[in-house]
PAKE-210286 format. One record per residue (C-alpha): residue number from 1; x, y, z. Coordinates in steps of 0.5 Angstrom, whole numbers, plus 500, padded with zeros to 3 digits. Each point is the difference from the previous one (the first is absolute). Last residue first. Example, Ala and Ser with C-alpha at 12.3 -4.5 7.8 and 13.67 -1.06 7.14 Angstrom:
! residues 2
+-----+-----+-----+-----+
! num !  xx !  yy !  zz !
+-----+-----+-----+-----+
!   2 ! 527 ! 498 ! 514 !
!   1 ! 498 ! 493 ! 502 !
+-----+-----+-----+-----+
! end
This chain:
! residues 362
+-----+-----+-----+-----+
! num !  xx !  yy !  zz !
+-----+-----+-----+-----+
! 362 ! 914 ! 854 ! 800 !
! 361 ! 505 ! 505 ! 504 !
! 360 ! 505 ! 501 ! 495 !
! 359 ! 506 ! 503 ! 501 !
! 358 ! 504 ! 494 ! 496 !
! 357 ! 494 ! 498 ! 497 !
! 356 ! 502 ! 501 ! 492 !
! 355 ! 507 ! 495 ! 501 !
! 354 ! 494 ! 495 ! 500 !
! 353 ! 496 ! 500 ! 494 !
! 352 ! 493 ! 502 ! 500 !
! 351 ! 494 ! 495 ! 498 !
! 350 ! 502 ! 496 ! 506 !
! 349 ! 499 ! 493 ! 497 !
! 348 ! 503 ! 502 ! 494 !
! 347 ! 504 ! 505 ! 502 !
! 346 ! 503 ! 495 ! 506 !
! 345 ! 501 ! 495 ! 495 !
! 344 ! 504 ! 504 ! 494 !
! 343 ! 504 ! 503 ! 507 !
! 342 ! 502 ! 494 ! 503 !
! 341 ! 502 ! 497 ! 493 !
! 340 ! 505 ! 506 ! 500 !
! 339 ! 502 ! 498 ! 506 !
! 338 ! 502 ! 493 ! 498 !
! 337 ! 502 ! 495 ! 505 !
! 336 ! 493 ! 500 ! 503 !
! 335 ! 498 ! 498 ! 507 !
! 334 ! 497 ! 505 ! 503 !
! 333 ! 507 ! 501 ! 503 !
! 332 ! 503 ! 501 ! 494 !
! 331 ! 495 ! 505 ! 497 !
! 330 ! 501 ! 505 ! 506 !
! 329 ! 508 ! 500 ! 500 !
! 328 ! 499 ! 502 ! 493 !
! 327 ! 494 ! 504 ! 501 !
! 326 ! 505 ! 503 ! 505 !
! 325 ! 499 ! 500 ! 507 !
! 324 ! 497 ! 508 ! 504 !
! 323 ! 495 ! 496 ! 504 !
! 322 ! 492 ! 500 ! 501 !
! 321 ! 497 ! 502 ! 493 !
! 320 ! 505 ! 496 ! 496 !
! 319 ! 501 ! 494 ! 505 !
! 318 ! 491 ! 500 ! 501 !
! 317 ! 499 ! 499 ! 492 !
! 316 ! 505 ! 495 ! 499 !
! 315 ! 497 ! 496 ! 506 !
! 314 ! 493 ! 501 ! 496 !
! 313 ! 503 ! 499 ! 495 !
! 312 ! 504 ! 494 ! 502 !
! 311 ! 494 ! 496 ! 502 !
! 310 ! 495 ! 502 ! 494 !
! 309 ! 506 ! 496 ! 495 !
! 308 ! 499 ! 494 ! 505 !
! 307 ! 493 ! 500 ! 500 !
! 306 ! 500 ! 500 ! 492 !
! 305 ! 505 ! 496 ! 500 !
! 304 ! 496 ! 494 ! 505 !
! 303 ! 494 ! 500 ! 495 !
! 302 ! 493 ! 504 ! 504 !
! 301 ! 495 ! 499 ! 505 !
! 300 ! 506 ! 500 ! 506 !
! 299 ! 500 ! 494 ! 504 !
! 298 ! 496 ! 496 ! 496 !
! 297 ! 503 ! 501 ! 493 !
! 296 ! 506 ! 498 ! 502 !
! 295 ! 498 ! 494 ! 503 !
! 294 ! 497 ! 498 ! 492 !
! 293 ! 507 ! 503 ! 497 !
! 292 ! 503 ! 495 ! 505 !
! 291 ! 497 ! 494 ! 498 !
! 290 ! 505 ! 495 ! 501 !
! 289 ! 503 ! 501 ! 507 !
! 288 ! 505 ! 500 ! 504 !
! 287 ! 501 ! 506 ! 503 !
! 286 ! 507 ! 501 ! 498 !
! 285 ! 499 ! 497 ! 494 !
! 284 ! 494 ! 503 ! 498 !
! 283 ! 504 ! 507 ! 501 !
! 282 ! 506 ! 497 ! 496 !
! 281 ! 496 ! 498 ! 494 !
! 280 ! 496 ! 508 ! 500 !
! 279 ! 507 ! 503 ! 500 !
! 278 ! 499 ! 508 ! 501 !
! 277 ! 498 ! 498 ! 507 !
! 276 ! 508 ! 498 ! 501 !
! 275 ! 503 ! 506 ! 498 !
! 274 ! 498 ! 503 ! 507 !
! 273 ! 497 ! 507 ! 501 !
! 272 ! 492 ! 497 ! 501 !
! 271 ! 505 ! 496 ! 506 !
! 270 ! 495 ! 502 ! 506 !
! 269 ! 493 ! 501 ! 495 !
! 268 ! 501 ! 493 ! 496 !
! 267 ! 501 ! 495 ! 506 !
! 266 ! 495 ! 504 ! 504 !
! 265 ! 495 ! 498 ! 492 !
! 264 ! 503 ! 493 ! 500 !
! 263 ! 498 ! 498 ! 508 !
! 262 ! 494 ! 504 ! 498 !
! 261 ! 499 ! 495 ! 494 !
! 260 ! 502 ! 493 ! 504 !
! 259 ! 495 ! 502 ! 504 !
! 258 ! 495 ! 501 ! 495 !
! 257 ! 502 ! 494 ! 497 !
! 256 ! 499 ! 496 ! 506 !
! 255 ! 493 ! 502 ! 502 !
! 254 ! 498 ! 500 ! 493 !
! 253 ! 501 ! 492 ! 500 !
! 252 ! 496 ! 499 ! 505 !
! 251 ! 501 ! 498 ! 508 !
! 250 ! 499 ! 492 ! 503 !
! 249 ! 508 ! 500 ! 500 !
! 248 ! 498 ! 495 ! 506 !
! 247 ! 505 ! 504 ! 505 !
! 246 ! 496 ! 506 ! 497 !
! 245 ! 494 ! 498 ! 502 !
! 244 ! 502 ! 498 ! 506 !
! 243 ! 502 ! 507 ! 501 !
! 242 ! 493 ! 502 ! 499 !
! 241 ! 498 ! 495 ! 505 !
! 240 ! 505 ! 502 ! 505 !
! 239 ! 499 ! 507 ! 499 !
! 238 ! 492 ! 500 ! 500 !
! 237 ! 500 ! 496 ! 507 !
! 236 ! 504 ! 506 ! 504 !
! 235 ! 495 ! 505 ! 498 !
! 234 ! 493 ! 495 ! 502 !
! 233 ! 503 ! 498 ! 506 !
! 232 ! 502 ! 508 ! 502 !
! 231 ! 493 ! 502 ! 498 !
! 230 ! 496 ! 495 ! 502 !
! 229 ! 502 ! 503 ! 508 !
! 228 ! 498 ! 507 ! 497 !
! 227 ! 492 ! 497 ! 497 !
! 226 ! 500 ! 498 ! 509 !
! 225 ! 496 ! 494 ! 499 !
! 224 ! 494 ! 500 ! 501 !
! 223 ! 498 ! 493 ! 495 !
! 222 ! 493 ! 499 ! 497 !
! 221 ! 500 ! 507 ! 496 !
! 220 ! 507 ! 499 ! 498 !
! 219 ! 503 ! 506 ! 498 !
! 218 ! 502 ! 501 ! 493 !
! 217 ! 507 ! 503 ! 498 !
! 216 ! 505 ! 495 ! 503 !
! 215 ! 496 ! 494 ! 499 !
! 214 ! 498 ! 503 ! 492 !
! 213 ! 508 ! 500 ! 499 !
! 212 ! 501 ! 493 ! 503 !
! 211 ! 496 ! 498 ! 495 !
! 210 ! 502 ! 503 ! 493 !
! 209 ! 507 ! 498 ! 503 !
! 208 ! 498 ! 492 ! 501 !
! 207 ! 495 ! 501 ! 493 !
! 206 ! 507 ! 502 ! 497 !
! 205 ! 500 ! 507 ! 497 !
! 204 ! 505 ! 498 ! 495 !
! 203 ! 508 ! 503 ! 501 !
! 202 ! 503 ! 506 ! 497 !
! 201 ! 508 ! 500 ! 501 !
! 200 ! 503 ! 504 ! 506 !
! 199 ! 500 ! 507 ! 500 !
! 198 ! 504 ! 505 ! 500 !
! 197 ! 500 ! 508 ! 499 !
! 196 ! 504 ! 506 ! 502 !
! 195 ! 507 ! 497 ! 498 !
! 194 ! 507 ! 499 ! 505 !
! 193 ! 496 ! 501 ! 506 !
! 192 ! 505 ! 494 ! 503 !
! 191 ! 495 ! 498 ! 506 !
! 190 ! 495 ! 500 ! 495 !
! 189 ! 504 ! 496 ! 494 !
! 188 ! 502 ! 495 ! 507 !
! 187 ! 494 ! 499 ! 502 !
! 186 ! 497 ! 499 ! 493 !
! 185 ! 505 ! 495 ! 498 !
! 184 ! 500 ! 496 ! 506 !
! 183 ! 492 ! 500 ! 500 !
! 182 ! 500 ! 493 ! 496 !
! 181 ! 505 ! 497 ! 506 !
! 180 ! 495 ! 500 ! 505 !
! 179 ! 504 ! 502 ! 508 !
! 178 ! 500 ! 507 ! 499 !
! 177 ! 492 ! 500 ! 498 !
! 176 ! 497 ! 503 ! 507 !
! 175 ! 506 ! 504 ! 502 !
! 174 ! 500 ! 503 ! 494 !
! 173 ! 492 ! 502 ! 500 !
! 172 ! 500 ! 502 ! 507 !
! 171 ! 505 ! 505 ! 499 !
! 170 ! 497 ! 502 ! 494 !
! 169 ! 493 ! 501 ! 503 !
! 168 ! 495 ! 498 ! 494 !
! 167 ! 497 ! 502 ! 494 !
! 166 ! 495 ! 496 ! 498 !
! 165 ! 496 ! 502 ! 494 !
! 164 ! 494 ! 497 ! 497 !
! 163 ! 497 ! 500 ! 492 !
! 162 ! 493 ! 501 ! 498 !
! 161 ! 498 ! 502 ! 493 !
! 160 ! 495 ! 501 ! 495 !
! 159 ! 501 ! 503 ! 493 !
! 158 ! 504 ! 506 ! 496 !
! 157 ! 508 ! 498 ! 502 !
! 156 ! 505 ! 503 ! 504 !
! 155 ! 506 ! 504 ! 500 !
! 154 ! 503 ! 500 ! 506 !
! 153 ! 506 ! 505 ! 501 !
! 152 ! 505 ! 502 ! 506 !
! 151 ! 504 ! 505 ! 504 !
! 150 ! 504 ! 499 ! 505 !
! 149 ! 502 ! 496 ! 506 !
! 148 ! 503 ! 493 ! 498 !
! 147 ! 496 ! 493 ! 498 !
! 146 ! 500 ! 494 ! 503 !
! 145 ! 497 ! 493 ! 498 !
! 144 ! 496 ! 494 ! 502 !
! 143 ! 495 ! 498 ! 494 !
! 142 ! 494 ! 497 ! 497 !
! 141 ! 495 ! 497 ! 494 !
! 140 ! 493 ! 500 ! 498 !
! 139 ! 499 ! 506 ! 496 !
! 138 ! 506 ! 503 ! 496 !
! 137 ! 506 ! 505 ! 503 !
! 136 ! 504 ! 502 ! 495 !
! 135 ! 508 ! 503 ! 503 !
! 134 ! 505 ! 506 ! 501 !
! 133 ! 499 ! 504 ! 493 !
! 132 ! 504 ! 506 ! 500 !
! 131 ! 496 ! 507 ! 501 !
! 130 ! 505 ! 503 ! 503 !
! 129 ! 497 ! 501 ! 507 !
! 128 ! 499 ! 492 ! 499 !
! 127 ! 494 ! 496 ! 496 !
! 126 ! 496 ! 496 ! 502 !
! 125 ! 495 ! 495 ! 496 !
! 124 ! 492 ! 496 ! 502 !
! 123 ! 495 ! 496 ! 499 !
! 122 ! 494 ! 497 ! 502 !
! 121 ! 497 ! 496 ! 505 !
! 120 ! 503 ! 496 ! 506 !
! 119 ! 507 ! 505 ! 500 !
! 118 ! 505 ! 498 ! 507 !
! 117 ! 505 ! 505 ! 502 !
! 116 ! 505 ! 498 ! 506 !
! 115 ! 502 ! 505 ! 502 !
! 114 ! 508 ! 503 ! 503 !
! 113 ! 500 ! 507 ! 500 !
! 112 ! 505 ! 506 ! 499 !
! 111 ! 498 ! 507 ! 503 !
! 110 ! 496 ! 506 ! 497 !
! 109 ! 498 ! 495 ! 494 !
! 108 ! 496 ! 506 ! 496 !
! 107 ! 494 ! 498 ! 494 !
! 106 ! 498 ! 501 ! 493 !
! 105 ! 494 ! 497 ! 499 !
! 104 ! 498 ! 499 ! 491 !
! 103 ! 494 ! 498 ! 495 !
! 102 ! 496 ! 496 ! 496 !
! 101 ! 494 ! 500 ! 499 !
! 100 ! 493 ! 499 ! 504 !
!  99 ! 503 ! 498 ! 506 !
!  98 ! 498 ! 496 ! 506 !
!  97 ! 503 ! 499 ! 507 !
!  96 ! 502 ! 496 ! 506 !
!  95 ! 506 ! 501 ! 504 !
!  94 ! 502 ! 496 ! 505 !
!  93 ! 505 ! 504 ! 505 !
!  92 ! 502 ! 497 ! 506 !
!  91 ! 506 ! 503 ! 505 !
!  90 ! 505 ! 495 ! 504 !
!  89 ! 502 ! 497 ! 506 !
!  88 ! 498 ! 506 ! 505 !
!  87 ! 493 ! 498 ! 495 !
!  86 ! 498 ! 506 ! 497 !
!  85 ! 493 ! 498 ! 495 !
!  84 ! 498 ! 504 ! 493 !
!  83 ! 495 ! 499 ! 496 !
!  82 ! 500 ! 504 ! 493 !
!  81 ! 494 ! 500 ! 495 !
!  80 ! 502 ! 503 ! 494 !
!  79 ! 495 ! 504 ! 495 !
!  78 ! 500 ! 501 ! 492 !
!  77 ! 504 ! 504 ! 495 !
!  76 ! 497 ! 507 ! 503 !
!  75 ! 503 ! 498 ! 506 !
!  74 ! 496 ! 499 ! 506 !
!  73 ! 504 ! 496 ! 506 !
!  72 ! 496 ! 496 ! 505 !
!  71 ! 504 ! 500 ! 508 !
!  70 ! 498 ! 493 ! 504 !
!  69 ! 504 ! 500 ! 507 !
!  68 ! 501 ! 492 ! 502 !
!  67 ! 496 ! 496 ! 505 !
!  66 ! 494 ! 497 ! 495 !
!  65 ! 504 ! 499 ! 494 !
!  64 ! 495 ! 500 ! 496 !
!  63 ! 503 ! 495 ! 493 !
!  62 ! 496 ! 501 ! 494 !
!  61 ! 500 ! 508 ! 500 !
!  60 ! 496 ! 501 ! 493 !
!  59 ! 493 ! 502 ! 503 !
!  58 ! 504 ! 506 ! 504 !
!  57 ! 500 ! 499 ! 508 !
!  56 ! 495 ! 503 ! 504 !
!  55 ! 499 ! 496 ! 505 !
!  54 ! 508 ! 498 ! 501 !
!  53 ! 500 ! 509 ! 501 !
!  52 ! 503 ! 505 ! 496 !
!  51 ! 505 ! 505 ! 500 !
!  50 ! 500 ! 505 ! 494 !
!  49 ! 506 ! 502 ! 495 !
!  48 ! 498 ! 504 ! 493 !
!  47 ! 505 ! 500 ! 495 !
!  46 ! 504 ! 504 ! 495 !
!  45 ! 505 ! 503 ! 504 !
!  44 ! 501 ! 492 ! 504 !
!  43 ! 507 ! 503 ! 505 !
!  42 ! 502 ! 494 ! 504 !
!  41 ! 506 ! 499 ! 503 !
!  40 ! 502 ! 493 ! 503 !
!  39 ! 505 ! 497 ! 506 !
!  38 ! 495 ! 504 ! 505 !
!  37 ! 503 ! 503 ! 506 !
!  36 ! 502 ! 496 ! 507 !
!  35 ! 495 ! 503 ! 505 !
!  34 ! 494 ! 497 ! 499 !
!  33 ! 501 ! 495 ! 506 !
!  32 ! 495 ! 495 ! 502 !
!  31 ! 498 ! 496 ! 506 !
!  30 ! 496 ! 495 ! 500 !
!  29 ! 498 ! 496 ! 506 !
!  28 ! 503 ! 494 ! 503 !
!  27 ! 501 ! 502 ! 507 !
!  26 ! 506 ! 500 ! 500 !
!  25 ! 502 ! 505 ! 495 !
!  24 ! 499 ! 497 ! 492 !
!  23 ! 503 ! 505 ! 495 !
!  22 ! 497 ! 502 ! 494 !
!  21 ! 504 ! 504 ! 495 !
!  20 ! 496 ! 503 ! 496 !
!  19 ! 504 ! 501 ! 493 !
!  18 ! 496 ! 506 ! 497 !
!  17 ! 497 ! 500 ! 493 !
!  16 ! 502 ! 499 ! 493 !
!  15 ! 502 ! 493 ! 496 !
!  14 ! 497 ! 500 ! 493 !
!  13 ! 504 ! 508 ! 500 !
!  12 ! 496 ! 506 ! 497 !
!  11 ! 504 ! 506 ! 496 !
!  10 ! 495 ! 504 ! 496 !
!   9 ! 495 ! 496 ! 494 !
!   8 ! 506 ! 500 ! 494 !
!   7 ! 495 ! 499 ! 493 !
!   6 ! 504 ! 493 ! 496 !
!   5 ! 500 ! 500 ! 493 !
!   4 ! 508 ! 502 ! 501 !
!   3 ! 501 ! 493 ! 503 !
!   2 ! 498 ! 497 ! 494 !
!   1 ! 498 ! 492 ! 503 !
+-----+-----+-----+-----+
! end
């Protein structure tokens, strides 16, 4: 997908809405507390937003979630079907919608979140503040993951779509996955903060998982059961049964290569001015891979030196108009042992050379 054909529609985030903490009193009634803030900023400049009723759901909504808050969202690219549900353990937003063309949704992460994200028609990329490439998202598949507070892109496709978006209590969610060994990973990355954006390997929308959902999400017409109570069962279920999955390797090659790209693309960022990006059969060594140039491609849309030379002029550029170092002094710490090669690149990327910006305010 070309990125720069996309039409920026505002700022919307897949998981708005309030976390209503619902507490039992003894009594056994709902009490709900709206005084925590929402973790998502809204701001839809060209679209028109209208609550609507379960009996006045458009004709493409397939799943009526009869308990959840249904918003529709008219773009000029097409409409969005959002229904969302606050659970003290977790907020749900199923997304249904249709595009008559490609198009992109900008969207505010006001606090850092643990989701699982789940996609039963379509397709999906995300993008960070930076416009770096963070992950696909295709039809029939899963994943748990987290991402930090920010500024962040999806880009979708012309057609049909329908995915869900569980974002849950964090304090739950680490308590509950502590003792299962595939989630290690991703509680130690969100514990530690050292990137904005995890996630697990993709995993197939199992019958099992499909299944599970549909429990959580449809009340049973025979049963009574209070849909709150489901709820807490139904969350727990889908973490040990992905986390089976992964324990069986029942996850997609596309999973792990994306996963090894954002493990290169942090790698590349936090050492850009190190000799050792320079050699792409060391950097394949230290990542233990074959297909290097391939990984590369995934985390950032373009070859490994192209990458490597934005990084230190954007650094460069930052050391010439925020300290009083020397283009010398500068180079060196960009990571190149010639200054004048410095130079010649930073003309070439910036149009300017660099001994021209001191004073400058660009």
């Amino acid at each position: 997908m070309h990125t720069g054909h996309l039409k920026k529609i505002g700022l919307c985030h897949f998981y708005q809405q309030k976390f209503l903490y619902i507490e039992l009193t003894t009594q056994k009634k709902p009490i709900i507390n709206v005084s925590m803030q929402s973790h998502l900023i809204l701001n839809l400049v060209t679209a028109a937003t209208e609550f609507i009723t379960s009996s006045h759901l458009p004709h493409f909504c397939s799943w009526p979630i009869q308990y959840a808050l249904a918003k529709l969202i008219t773009l000029p690219e097409g409409k969005i079907l959002r229904q969302s549900f606050s659970h003290y353990l977790v907020h749900i937003d199923l997304f249904e919608y249709v595009l008559t063309k490609e198009t992109s949704i900008d969207f505010v992460q006001a606090e850092m979140s643990i989701f699982m994200f789940a996609i039963f028609e379509g397709y999906s990329s995300f993008y960070d503040q930076q416009e770096n490439f963070i992950s696909d998202v295709k039809s029939g598949s899963c994943h748990f993951g987290y991402n930090d507070k920010g500024n962040y892109r999806a880009a979708l496709n012309p057609g049909v779509h329908k995915f869900l978006v569980l974002n849950f209590r964090p304090e739950w969610f680490l308590h509950e996955a502590k003792n299962l060994c595939q989630f290690k990973t991703l509680i130690a990355n969100y514990k530690a903060k050292h990137q904005a954006v995890f996630t697990l390997p993709d995993c197939p929308l199992a019958k099992h998982i499909r299944q599970s959902i549909k429990k959580m999400l449809f009340q049973n017409k025979t049963k009574k059961d209070d849909p709150r109570i489901v709820i807490n069962g139904v969350l727990s279920q889908l973490i040990r049964q992905y986390h089976q999955m992964l324990v069986d390797n029942h996850y997609t090659t596309a999973a792990l290569h994306q996963t090894k790209a954002t493990d290169i693309a942090n790698f590349i960022r936090n050492n850009f001015r190190d000799q050792v990006v320079d050699c792409i059969s060391e950097m394949a060594k230290h990542f233990g891979v074959k297909t290097f140039h391939r990984l590369v491609k995934i985390a950032f849309g373009i070859p490994l030196r192209e990458q490597v030379i934005a990084l230190r002029m954007e650094y460069g550029l930052h050391q010439l108009k925020t300290t009083q170092k020397t283009i010398n002094e500068i180079a060196f710490e960009a990571g190149y042992n010639d200054p004048h090669y410095f130079s010649r690149a930073f003309k070439k990327h910036y149009k300017v050379n660099p001994g021209s910006l001191r004073g400058l305010n660009i």
